[in-house]
C-alpha positions in Angstrom: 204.4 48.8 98.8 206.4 45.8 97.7 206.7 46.3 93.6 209.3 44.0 92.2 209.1 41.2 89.5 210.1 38.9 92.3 211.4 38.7 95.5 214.6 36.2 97.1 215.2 37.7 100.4 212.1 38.6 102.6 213.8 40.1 105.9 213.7 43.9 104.5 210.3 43.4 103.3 208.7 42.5 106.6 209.8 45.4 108.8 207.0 46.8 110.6 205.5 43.3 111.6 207.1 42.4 114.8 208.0 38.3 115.5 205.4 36.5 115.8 202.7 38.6 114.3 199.9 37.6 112.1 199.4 39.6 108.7 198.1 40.0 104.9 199.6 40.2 101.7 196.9 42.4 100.2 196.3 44.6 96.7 193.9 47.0 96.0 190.9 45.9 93.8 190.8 49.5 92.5 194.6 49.1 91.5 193.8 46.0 89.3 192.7 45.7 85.9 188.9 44.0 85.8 190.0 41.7 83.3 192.8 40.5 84.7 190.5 40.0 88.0 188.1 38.1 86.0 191.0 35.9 84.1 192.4 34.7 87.6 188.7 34.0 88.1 186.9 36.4 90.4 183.4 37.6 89.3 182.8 41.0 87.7 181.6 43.7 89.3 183.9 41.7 92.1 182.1 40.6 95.6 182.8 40.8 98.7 184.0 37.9 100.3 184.4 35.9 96.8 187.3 33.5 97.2 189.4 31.7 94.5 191.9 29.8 93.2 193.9 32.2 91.5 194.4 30.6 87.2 197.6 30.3 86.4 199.3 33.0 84.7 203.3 32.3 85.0 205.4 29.7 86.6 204.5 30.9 90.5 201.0 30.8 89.9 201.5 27.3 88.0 203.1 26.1 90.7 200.2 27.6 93.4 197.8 25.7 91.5 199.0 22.7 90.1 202.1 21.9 92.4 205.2 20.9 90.7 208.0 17.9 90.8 211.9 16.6 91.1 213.3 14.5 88.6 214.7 11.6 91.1 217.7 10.6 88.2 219.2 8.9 91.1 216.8 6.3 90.8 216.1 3.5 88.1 213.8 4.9 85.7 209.7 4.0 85.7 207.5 2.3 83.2 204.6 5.0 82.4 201.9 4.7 79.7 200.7 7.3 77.7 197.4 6.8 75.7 198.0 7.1 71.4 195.2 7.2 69.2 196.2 4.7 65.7 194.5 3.4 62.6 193.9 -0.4 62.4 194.0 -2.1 59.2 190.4 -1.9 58.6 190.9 2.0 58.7 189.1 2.0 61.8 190.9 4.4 64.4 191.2 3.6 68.1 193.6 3.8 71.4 196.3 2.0 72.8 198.9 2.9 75.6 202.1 2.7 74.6 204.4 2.1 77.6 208.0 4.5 77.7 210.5 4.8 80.5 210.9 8.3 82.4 212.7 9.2 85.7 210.7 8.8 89.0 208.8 12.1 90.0 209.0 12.9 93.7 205.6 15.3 93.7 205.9 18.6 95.5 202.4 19.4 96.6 200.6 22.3 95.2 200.7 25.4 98.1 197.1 26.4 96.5 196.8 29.7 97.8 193.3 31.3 97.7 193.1 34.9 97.2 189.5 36.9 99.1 187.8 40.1 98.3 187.6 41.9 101.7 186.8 45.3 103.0 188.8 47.2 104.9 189.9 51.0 105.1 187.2 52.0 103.0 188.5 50.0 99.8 188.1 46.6 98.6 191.4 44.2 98.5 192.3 41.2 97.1 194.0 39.5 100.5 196.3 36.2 100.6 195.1 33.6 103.7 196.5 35.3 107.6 200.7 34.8 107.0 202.7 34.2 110.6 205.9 35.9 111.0 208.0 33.2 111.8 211.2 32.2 110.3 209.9 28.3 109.5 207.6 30.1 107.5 209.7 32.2 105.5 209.7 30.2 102.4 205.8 30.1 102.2 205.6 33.8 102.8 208.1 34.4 99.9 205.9 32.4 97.7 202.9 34.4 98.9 204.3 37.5 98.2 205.7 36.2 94.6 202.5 35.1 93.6 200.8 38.6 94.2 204.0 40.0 92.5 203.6 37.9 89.7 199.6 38.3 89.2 199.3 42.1 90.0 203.1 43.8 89.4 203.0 44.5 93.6 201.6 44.3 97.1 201.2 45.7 100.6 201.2 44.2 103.8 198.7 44.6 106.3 198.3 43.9 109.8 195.9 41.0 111.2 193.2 43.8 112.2 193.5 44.9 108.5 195.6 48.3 109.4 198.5 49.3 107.6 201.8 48.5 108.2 204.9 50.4 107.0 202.6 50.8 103.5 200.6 53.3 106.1 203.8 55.8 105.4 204.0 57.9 102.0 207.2 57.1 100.8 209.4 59.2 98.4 212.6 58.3 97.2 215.3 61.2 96.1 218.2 61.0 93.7 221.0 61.1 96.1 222.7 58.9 98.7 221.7 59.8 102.0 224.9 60.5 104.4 227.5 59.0 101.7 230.2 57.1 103.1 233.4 58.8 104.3 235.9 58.7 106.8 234.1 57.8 110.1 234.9 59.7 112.6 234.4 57.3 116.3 236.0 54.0 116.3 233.4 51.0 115.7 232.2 49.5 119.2 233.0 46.4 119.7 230.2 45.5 121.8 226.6 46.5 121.0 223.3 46.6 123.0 222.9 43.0 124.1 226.3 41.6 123.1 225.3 40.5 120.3 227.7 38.1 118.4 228.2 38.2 114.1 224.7 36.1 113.8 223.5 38.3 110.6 220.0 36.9 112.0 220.5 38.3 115.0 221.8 41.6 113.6 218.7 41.9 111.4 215.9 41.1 114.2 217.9 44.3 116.0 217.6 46.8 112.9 213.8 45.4 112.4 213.2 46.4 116.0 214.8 49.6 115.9 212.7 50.3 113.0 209.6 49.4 114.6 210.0 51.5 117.2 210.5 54.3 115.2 207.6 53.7 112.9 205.4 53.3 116.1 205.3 56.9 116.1 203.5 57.3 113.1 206.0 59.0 111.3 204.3 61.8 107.8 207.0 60.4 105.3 209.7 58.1 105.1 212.2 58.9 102.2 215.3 56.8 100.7 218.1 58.0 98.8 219.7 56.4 96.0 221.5 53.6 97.9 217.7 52.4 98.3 216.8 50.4 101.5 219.8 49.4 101.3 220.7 52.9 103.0 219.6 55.6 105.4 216.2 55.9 105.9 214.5 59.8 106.7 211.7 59.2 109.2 210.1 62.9 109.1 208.0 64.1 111.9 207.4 68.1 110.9 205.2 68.6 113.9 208.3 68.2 116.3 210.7 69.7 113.7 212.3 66.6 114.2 214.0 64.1 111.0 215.7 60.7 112.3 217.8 59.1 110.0 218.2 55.7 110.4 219.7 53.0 108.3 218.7 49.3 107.7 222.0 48.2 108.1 223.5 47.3 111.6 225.8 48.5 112.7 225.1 52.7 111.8 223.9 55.1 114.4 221.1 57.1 114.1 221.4 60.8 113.4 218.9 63.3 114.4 218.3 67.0 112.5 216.1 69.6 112.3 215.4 71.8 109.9 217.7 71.0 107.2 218.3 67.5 106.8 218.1 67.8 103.2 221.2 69.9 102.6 223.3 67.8 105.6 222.5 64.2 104.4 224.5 65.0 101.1 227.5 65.3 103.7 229.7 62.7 104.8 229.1 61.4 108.5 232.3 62.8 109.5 231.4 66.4 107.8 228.1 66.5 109.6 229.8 65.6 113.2 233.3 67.4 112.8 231.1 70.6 112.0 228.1 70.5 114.6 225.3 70.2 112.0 223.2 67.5 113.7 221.1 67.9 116.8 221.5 64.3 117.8 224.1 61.2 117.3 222.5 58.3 119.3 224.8 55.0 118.8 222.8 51.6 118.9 223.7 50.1 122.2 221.8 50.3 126.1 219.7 53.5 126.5 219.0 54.1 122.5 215.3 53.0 123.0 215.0 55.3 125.9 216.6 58.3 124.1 214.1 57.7 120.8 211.3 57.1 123.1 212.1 60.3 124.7 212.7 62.4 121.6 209.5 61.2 119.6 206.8 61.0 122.9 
């Protein structure tokens, strides 16, 4: 569940959805207000299938419907005419333009995203057109996701077959920072799984994967600590007495614990490893696909 006023950067917001992949930004029908359905005008009780332009209701949904402009003051300035209603002297009242000069206006089209009522998962949702994850279509995506932000406080994504993606996960978030940071213990590798150079592009796309594989196993909960998503993540998965924690950042390892992961991720990494407390260390480079795979199958 994406619940911001707005979003800038949508990389940490997309994990789950593998490259390439087709997907909705979607929000309950049950989670919005009727009126506020019936202002951006869909019909009450709402309709399956309905489809609309949403009304505008701040500047992103102004911009979805009406498209927007630059003020080109590198150019000479335009004559434009604007239409004034005056009294002659008879008394009689009628219009004239009255010309004025204004910079040119170089016209950004209007994205004019419709919204849909669809079902799916037993629940009606108000779903944005299919959204490819590609990085050319970043920016469009953003303003997707900003306009549901904007109309309805937040969203979910969901997959092209209408299935949950990372949403599918009860989330919890606790008041400390998960593994703090402290003196680390190993020195750095130099050379991670597919020598991969400082591209931060390239470092992301890696963390996305290793979270994706993760999540593949249909983890019950996935809790963050007070450094948000910024921080470690706690993948739980009770029935195998088994709690990965594994950090959006690249660069981390992942650490592995049973039992009391609680109590040990207030700990510093190098408390947890100098005194034996967790049942797995596995650093991102050749084979740490193989070792999850082989924990969680």
């Amino acid at each position: 569940m994406i619940e911001r006023k707005r979003i800038k950067n949508i990389n940490s917001y997309l994990i789950g959805i593998h490259d390439d992949d087709n997907f909705y930004v979607a929000k309950k029908v049950s989670e919005i207000n009727s009126d506020l359905l019936n202002f951006i005008g869909f019909s009450i009780p709402v309709n399956s299938g309905e489809q609309v332009l949403p009304r505008p209701l701040g500047a992103i949904s102004r911009f979805n419907a009406n498209g927007s402009f630059i003020k080109r003051k590198d150019l000479p300035k335009e004559t434009k005419y604007r239409e004034v209603c005056i009294k002659d002297w008879h008394d009689n009242y009628h219009y004239v333009d009255v010309p004025y000069k204004r910079y040119q206006r170089e016209i950004i089209p209007a994205p004019a995203i419709e919204l849909k009522i669809v079902s799916a998962l037993d629940n009606l949702y108000v779903i944005s057109p299919l959204l490819h994850k590609d990085e050319p279509f970043y920016s469009h995506i953003k303003h997707v996701i900003n306009l549901y932000l904007e109309l309805f406080g937040s969203c979910e994504l969901l997959t092209e077959n209408l299935t949950p993606t990372i949403s599918s996960v009860p989330i919890t978030r606790v008041n400390w920072r998960i593994l703090p940071e402290g003196e680390y213990p190993w020195t750095r590798l130099a050379q991670l799984a597919g020598d991969l150079n400082s591209n931060r592009i390239g470092k992301a796309k890696v963390q996305e994967h290793n979270i994706s594989t993760i999540l593949q196993y249909r983890p019950s909960e996935l809790v963050y600590g007070a450094g948000g998503f910024r921080g470690y993540l706690v993948f739980k998965f009770p029935a195998k007495n088994l709690f990965i924690l594994e950090n959006v950042i690249y660069g981390n390892a992942t650490y592995v614990f049973e039992n009391e992961w609680e109590e040990f991720s207030h700990l510093t990494k190098a408390e947890i490893i100098q005194n034996r407390l967790v049942r797995k260390r596995i650093e991102h480079r050749a084979g740490w696909e193989a070792e999850i795979n082989r924990l969680l199958s």
